[in-house]
Structure formats: structure tokens, C-alpha cells
N, C-alpha and C positions, 0 to 999 in steps of 0.2 A: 494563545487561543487553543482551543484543547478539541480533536478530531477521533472521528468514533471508526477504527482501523477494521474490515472484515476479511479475514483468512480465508482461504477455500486452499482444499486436497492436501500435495505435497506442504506449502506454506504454510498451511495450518500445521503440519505436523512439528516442520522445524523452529515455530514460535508458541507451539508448546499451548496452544487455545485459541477458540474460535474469531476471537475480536478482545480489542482492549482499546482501551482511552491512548490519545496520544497528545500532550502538550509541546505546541511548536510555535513560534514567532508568528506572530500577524504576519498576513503577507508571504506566508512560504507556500511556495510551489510542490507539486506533487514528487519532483524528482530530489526535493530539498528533504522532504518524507521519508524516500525510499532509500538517502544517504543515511538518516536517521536511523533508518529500519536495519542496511546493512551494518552500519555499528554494533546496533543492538544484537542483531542475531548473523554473523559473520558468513554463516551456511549459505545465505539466502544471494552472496555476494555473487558468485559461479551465474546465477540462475535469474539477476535482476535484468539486464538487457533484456532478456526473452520473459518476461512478467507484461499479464496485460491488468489494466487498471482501468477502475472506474470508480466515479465521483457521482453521488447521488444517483446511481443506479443510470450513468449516462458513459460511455467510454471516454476517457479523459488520455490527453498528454500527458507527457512529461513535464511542461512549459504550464500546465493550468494550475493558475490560484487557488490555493483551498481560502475555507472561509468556515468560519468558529462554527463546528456542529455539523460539518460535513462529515458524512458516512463512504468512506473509500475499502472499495474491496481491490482486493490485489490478490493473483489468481496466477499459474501457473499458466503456458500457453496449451489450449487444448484445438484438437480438430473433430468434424465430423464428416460422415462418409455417405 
């Protein structure tokens, strides 16, 4: 199943563009992704515990199913004041 990946700030910097295509097993979970993701870009490994994520524009676990054509942004932790 192939998943539509969106960057934001620091993470955008370190995978080098805004979103890309990502082809993963049926059935893989979001933490199954972000394994995917730290292979891919090694940098990101330091930094994945403290990454927030969301799935169709909804905050997601770690533990949640993606599904062919979901759009996952992965996001640096930020605060506001």
C-alpha cells in the first residue's frame, strides 16, 4: 500500500522535501513507518520518540493502522505560549 508522507520544519529539512510517496505492507502501523523513516534518513533517529504525528489531519499513535492513501504528517514537537 503506498502512503502520502508530509514533512514539516526541522524534518522537512533532514528528508531533503516537503512529502513523498511511501510504499509499506498492508497493514502497517504508524510506528512500523517511522522505522521505515529512521532507516531511510538515520538523522531523524535522535529525534523520533519526541515526533508528533498525524493521520488524515487527525493526531495519531504510534499503534494506529495506516490505510492505502493516507496522508501522515510527522512534525517536530512544538509549544505555544
Amino acid at each position: 500500500m503506498q502512503v502520502q508522507v508530509l514533512y514539516f520544519q526541522s524534518v522537512q529539512k533532514i528528508a531533503g522535501c516537503g512529502e513523498e510517496a511511501i510504499d509499506l505492507a498492508p497493514g502497517s502501523s504508524v510506528e512500523e513507518l517511522l522505522t521505515y523513516l529512521v532507516g531511510r534518513y538515520a538523522e531523524l533517529g535522535p529525534a523520533c520518540a519526541s515526533l508528533m504525528l498525524a493521520v488524515n489531519e487527525d493526531h495519531a499513535l504510534r499503534t494506529t493502522v495506516l490505510n492505502e492513501g493516507d496522508r501522515v504528517a510527522v512534525m517536530p514537537p512544538f509549544s505555544g505560549g
